[in-house]
N, C-alpha and C positions, 0 to 999 in steps of 0.2 A: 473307891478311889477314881479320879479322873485317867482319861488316859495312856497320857504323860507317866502317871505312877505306878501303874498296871502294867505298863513296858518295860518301866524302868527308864530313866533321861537320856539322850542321846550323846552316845559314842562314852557311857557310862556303866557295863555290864555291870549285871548282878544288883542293879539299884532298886528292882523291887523288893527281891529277897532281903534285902539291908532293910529297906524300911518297914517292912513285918518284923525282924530282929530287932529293930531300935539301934542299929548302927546308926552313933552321930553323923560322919562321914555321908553315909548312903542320905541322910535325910535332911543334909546341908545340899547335897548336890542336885535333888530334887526341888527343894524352894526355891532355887537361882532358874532352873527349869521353869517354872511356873513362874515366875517373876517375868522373864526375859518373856513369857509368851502373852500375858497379859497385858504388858505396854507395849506389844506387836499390835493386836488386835483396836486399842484406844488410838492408837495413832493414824491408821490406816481408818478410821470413824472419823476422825478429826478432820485428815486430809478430803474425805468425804464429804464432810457436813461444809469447807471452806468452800468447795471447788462450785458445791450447788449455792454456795452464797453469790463468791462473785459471780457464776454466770448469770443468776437469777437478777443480780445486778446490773448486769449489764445488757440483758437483754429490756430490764425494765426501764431505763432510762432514757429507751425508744420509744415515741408514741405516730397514733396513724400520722399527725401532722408531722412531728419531727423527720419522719421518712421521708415524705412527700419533699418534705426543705430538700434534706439530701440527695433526692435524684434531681429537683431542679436547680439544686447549686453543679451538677455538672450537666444537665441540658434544661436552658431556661426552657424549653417549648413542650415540656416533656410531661403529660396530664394523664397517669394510666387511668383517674376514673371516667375520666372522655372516651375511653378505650378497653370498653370492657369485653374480658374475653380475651383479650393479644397478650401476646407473651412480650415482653420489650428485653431486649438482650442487653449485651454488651456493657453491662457499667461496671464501678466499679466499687463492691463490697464495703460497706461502713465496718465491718466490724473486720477483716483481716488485712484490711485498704489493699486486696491485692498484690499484696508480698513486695516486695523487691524491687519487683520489675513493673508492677503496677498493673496486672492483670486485669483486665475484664471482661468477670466470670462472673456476677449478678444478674438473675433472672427476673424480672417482676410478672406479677400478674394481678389485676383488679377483677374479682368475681363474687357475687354473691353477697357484697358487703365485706369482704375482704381483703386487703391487701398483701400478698405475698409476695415473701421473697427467697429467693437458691442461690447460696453458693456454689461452685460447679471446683472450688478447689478444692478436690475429696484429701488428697492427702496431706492438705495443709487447714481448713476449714471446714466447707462441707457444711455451713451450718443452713438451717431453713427458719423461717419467723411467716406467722401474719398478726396483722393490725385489723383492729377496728377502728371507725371512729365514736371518738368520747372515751377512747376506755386506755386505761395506761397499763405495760409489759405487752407481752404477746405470745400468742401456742408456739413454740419454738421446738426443737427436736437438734441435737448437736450429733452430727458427724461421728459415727463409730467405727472403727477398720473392722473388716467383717463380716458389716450387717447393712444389707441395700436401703440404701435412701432416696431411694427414685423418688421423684417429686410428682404426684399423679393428680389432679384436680377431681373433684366429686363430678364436677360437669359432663352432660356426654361432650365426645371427643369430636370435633371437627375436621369435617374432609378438606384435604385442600383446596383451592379451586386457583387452577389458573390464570395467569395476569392476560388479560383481552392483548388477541395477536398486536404487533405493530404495525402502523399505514406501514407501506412498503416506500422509499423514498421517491420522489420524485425525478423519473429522468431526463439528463439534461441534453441526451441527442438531439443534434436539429437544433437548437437552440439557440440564437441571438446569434445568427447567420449572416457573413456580410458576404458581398463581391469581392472575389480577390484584386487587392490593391493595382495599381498600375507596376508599383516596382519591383511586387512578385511576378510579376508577369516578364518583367525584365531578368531577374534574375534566375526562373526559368530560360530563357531565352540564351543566356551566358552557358546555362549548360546544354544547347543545343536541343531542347526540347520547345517544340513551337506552342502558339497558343491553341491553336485546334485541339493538340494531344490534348493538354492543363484542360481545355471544358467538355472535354471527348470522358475525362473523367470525373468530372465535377467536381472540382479541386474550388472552396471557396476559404473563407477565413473569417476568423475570430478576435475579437480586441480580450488581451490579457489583464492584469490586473493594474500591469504597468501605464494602460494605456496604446500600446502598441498593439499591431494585427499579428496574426499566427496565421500558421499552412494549415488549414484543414484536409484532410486525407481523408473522404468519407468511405463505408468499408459498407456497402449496397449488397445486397443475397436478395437478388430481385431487383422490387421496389422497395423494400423495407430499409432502411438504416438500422442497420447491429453495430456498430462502430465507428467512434471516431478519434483521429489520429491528429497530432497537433505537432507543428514546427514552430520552433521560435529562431528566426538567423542569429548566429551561423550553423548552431548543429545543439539544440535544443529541445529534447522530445517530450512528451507524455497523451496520455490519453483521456480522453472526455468518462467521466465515471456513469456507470450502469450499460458499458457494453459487452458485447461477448465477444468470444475465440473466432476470428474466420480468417479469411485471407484477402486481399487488398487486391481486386480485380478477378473474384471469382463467378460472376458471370461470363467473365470473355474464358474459360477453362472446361465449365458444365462439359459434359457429353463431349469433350474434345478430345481424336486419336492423339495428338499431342500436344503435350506445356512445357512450358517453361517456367523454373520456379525459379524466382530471384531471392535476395534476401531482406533489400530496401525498398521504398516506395518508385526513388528515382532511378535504381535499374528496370525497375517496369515500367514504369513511364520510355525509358531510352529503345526497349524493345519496341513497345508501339510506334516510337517516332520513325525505327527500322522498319517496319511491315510484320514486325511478329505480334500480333492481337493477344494470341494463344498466351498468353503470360501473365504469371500473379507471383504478388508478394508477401513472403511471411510475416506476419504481425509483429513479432517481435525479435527479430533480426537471429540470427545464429543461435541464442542462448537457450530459448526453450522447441526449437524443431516446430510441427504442425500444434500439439498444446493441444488438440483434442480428435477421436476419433472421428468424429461427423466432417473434417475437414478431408481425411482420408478417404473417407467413400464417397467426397463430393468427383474424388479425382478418380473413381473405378472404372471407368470406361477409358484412360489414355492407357492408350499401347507403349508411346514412348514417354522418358520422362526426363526431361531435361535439365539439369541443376545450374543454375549460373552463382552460384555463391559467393563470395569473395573468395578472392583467390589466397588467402592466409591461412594461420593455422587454426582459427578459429572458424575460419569459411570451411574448410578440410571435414572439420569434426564434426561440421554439422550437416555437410555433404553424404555422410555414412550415418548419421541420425536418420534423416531424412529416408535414405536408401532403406534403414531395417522397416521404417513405417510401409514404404510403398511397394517394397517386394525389390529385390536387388537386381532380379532378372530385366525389368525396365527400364533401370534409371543407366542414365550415359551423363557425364561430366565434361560443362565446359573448361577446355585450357585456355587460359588468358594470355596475349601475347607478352613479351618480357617490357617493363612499364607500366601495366596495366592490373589491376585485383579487382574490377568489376565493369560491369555492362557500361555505362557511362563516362568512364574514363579512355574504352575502347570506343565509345560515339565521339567522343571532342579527339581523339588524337587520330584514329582509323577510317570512320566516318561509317556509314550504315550498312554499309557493303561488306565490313570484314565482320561487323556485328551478324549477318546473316549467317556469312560462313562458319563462323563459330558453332553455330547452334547445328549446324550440317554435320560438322566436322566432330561434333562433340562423342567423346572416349567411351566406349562403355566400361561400367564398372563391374569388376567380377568381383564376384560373392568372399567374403576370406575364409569361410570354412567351407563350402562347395568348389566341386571339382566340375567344368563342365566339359564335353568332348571337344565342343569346337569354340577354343579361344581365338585371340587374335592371333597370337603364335602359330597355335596348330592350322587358321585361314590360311597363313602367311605363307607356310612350309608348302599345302594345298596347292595352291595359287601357283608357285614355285614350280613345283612338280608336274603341273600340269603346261605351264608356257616353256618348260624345261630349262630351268634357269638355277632351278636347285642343284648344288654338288654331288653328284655322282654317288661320293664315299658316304654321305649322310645318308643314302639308301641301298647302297647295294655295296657299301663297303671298299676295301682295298685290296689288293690283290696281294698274294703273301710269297709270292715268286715259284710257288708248285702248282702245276696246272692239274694235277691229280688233285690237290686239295683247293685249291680255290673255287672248284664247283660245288664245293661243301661247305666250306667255311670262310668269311673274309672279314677281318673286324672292322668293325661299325665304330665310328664316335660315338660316344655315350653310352654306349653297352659293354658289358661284364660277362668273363668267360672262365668258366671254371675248368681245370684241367688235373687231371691225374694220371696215376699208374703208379707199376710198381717200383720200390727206389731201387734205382742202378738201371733201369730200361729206357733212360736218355731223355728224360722230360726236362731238365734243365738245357740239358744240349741241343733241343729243339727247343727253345723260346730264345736260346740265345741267338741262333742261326736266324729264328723269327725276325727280331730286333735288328740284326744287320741286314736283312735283304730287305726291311720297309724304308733304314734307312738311304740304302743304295738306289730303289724305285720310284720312292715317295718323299726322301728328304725327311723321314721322319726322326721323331727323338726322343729319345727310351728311357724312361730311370726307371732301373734295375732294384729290388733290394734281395741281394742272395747271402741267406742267411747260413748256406751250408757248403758258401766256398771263399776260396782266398782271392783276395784280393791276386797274387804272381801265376794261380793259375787262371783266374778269369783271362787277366790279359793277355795271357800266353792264346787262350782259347777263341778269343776279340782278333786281335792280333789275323791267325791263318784264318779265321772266316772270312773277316777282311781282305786279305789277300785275293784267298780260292774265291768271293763273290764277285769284289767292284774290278775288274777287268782294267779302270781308268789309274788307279792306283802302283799295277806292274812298271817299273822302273829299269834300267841298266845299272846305275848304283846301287846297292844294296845297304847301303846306310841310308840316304835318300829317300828309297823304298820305304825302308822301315819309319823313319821320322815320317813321312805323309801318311800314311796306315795308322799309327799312332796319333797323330794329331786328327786324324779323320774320326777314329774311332772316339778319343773324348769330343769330338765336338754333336755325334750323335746317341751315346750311348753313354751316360750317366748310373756308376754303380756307387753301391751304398752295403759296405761287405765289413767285418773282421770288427764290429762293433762292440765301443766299451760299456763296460758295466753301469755306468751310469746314464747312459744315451735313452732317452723316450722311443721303444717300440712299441707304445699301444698305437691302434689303430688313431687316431687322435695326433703323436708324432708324425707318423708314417705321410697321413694324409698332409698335414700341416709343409711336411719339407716338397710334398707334391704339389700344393698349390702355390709354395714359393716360385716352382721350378717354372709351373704352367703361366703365373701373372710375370714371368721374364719376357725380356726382349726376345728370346732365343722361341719358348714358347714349348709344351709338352704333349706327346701325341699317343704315347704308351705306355702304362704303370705294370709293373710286373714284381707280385710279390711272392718269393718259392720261397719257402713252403709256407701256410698256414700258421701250424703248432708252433712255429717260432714268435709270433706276436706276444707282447704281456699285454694282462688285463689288469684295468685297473681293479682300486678294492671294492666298487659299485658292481663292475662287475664279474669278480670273481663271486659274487653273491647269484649269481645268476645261472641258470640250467644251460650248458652249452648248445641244446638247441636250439633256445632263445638267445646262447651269444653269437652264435653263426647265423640265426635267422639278420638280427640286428646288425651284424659285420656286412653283411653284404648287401641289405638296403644300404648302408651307408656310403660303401665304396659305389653302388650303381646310381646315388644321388649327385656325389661329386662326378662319376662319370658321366652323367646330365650337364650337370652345369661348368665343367672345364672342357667338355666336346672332347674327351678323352676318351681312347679303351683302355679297360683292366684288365689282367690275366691275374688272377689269383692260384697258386696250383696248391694241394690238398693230397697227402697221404691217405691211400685206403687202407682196413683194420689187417690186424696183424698176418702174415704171410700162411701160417698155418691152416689159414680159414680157405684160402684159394685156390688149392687142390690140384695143382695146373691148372687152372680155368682164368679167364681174362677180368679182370677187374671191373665193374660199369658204376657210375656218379653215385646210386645209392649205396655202395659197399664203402662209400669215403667217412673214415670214423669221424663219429661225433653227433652227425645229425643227415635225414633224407630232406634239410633244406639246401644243402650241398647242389640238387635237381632243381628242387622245387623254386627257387630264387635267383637264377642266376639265367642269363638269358641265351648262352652257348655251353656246350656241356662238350669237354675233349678226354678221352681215354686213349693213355698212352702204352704202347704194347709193342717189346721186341720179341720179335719171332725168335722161336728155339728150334733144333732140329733132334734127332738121336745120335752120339756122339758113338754108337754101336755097344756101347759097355753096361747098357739098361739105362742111362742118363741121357741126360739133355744136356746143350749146347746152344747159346743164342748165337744169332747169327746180327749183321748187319742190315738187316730189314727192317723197317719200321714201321709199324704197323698204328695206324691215325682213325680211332672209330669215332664220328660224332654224333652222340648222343640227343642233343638238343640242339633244336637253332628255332629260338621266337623269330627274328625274323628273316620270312621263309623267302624274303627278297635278296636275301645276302645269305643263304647257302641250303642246305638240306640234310638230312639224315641219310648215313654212307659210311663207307669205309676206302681211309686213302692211304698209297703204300708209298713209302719213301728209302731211298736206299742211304747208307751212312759210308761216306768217303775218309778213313782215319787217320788220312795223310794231309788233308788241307781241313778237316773236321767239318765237312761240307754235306749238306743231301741234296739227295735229286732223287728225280722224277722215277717210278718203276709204276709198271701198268701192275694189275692182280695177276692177268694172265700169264706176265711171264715171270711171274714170284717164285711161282717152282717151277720155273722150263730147267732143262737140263746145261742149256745155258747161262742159267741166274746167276748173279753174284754170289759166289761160296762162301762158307766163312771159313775164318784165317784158323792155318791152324793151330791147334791149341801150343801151349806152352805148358812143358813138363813140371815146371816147378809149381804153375798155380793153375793147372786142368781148365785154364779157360782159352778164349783166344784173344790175340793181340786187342780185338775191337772195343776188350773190355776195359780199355781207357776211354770212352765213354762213360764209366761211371764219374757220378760227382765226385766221389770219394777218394779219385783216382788220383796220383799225383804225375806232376808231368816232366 
């Protein structure tokens, strides 16, 4: 039995067993089986035997000549037996006309006595044929997915050979050269350039296509001509084709300690007609800078380097182009006077004389990422200091009204003073007393920001320093008194206290309300922020190591203290009380970070003296004890220790030498009070109410 019957029919158990039984059933269901498989197989023959008919058809229909028609009905000229050997591309298919879109994807080729042909549309045709001639059909092969149909010729394979170089074209430098006209020579002349300069340079001209002459601007390296530059009036440019990159008067520059570099033809023309030789101009104005290296090393031997650019923003940008090419240490920048954006407009209005000055006078430019020691600022200060005409306080500071510590310490505009001690030992209390005696000396004027006192007891504490200081202030009226003390006091001494919740104290506020205060009429000379740990940060930088947010706090504060000619006091809580043993506090014990020292360019430790109150305790006293740890600079104080005594009745200090700090007649301190074992003095602390 066939297979089919041997299995039994599909998705028909048991149909073999049936037809060895002789079940009608079983052996009905097996002839429909074998029915249904045998006109599968004749049909699939059928569609076979059609598919080789027509192609066989179709390909025979074709003969050598009939092809031939077909590639010269789409190009008459086109003979591949003239061309035996070449491959000829691009037509377009007889038999799948190139689909759609009209592809052309037929290859030809004549060899051998054969014509062939490829289609290159594999997954649409793909088919391949050759002809002979006299003979009708052809060896054809049809496109199968699958299976390669590279299209390979018996012939050996030709190497390429390349197409013979091209003449290189002919240049037109120098060519069909006249005398410049009479009425460029005139119009030269309009802009103050004579005719000397115009044949000094050998300025001639060209008839355009319209007929008319043009400025020729020839561009000499030597005696050679590398370019040439063309004007049409009024303001019409291009250049003669087959030259190169140089610069327009780069003989008169060679081996020269100085040039001048312009940007057009007729600023360097205007310098010549001044007496400046030394000058050349770039080729094509601002937009591409020198355009090639060889131009740069023609100019390595100038020391200085002179930019006359336009004075806009496109002269600007290509000022600092320029600069990054020739090294920024030599280039200096002319200022054009106001009316004026280049050399020539300063010859017709100024005349040759301010033109020379210019180039004298001209700014140097410093570098934007280089720091150098001696700017013009820093000359300036130099200079200053030396004919003695610089401010006093800008080097050796202001005096702070303690002669015990003014030999140590004097704040400097621009510099930043870190100050500490323990809390309750009177470090507010002296920066307030600070603030009133600079403003009673020096007219100075303080914004405060005390973030660990009130507003009624600040002023209470304003108020008697007030008083006990400025001598000119004591009155016979006592209402009087007070109204000029108080108006004295706001008009030097700006506090910033008792702050709501929603108010900006990141460093960023703080500074922001400073330099309102500083760009006033009124004008700012001392920033003083107690304490530290009361600043917010923002969420940038609460992301950040407090060593790096105190390093970062206080460049920032000593930046603005640069540039507002202001001092800072910053003052700064040391770690917790337990760690100090009775011993004195110094700038690295300030929690958080040893850039507290390391950054800040005065360093003050704040220290009241204690004595034995006989009971195994201690007792401070009224002494104050001022050690300065740092002072950069050493023109405005030293490292020392200065002692001040504290007056709790006008909240005043003064003067007390070392020596007689413990004489037997020193200031005693007050005696204690029963109820809180300290003494009266201990209103000095902040915390203290009044």
């Amino acid at each position: 039995p066939t297979p089919a019957v041997a299995t039994g029919a599909p998705g028909i158990p048991g149909t073999a067993q049936g037809w060895r039984s002789g079940c009608p059933l079983a052996m009905a269901a097996v002839a429909v089986a074998l029915r249904s498989r045998v006109q599968g197989r004749a049909f699939r023959r059928v569609g076979a035997e059609r598919r080789g008919a027509s192609q066989g058809d179709e390909y025979a229909e074709y003969t050598f000549d009939s092809m031939l028609e077909h590639l010269r009905c789409q190009t008459p000229s086109i003979d591949p037996t003239q061309r035996e050997g070449e491959y000829i591309n691009r037509l377009v298919c007889p038999w799948c006309k190139g689909g759609f879109k009209r592809e052309q994807s037929l290859s030809v080729k004549y060899e051998n006595g054969f014509l062939s042909f490829k289609c290159w549309r594999k997954n649409n045709c793909g088919r391949t044929a050759s002809y002979r001639p006299g003979t009708q059909g052809a060896r054809s092969q049809m496109h199968q997915p699958g299976r390669s149909t590279l299209w390979r010729s018996s012939a050996p394979r030709r190497t390429f050979t390349p197409p013979p170089p091209s003449k290189p074209k002919a240049s037109l430098l120098g060519q069909n050269m006249i005398e410049l006209p009479e009425e460029h020579y005139e119009w030269f002349g309009n802009r103050k350039i004579s005719k000397e300069t115009v044949d000094r340079n050998r300025i001639c001209a060209k008839y355009t296509k319209n007929g008319k002459a043009a400025i020729v601007f020839p561009y000499y390296e030597g005696e050679k001509l590398v370019a040439e530059k063309l004007r049409a009036l009024p303001k019409t440019f291009w250049q003669t084709p087959g030259g190169q990159k140089s610069l327009y008067g780069v003989n008169d520059v060679k081996g020269q300690k100085e040039v001048v570099i312009t940007e057009g033809e007729i600023d360097k023309l205007s310098f010549d007609e001044a007496g400046i030789r030394w000058s050349a101009s770039l080729q094509n104005g601002a937009s591409s800078g020198f355009g090639a290296e060889a131009i740069v090393e023609q100019l390595a031997a100038a020391q200085r380097v002179v930019l006359a650019v336009d004075g806009d923003d496109a002269g600007q940008e290509c000022a600092e182009k320029l600069a990054e090419q020739l090294n920024w240490r030599r280039c200096y920048l002319v200022k054009w006077p106001a009316g004026c954006k280049d050399a020539n407009e300063v010859l017709l209005k100024h005349g040759k004389e301010a033109l020379r000055k210019l180039v004298d006078d001209a700014e140097y430019m410093p570098c934007p990422w280089e720091t150098r020691l001696i700017t013009e600022e820093t000359s300036r200060l130099v200079q200053q200091k030396i004919n003695g005409t610089l401010p006093p306080e800008q080097v050796y500071g202001v005096k702070t009204g303690w002669a015990s510590l003014d030999h140590l310490w004097r704040p400097v505009p621009g510099e930043i003073t870190v100050a500490t001690g323990i809390p309750g030992h009177g470090k507010s209390e002296l920066l307030l007393s600070l603030a009133v005696n600079l403003g009673h000396l020096h007219n100075y004027r303080t914004l405060l920001f005390a973030f660990e006192s009130t507003s009624r007891c600040l002023a209470t504490q304003l108020y008697l320093k007030a008083t006990g200081t400025c001598p000119n202030l004591e009155q016979d009226d006592q209402d009087a008194q007070c109204r000029e003390t108080l108006k004295w006091v706001d008009d030097h001494i700006l506090v910033e206290s008792e702050f709501q919740q929603d108010e900006d104290l990141t460093v960023d506020g703080i500074l922001k309300v400073a330099e309102e205060e500083a760009s006033s009429t009124a004008g700012l000379n001392l920033l003083i922020i107690d304490p530290y740990n009361f600043i917010d940060r923002s969420q940038e930088e609460l992301k950040m190591l407090e060593h790096h947010y105190i390093g970062k706090i206080l460049q920032r504060l000593r930046k603005f203290a640069e540039d507002s000619r202001l001092h800072v006091i910053i003052v700064a809580h040391p770690t917790k009380a337990s760690s100090w043993d009775g011993q004195r506090p110094s700038l690295y014990t300030i929690a958080g970070s040893s850039n507290w020292f390391n950054k800040t360019d005065n360093g003050l430790v704040i220290y009241r003296r204690e004595i034995d109150d006989g009971a195994g305790g201690t007792v401070p006293t009224n002494q104050l004890e001022i050690n300065v740890e740092k002072v950069r600079n050493r023109e405005a104080g030293q490292l020392g220790r200065a002692m001040l005594c504290f007056d709790p009745e006008s909240r005043c200090y003064k003067d007390i030498s070392q020596r007689d700090a413990w004489a037997p007649d020193a200031p005693e301190p007050r005696e204690s009070v029963s109820a809180r074992r300290v003494p009266a003095y201990a209103a000095l602390d902040d915390e203290d109410e009044y």
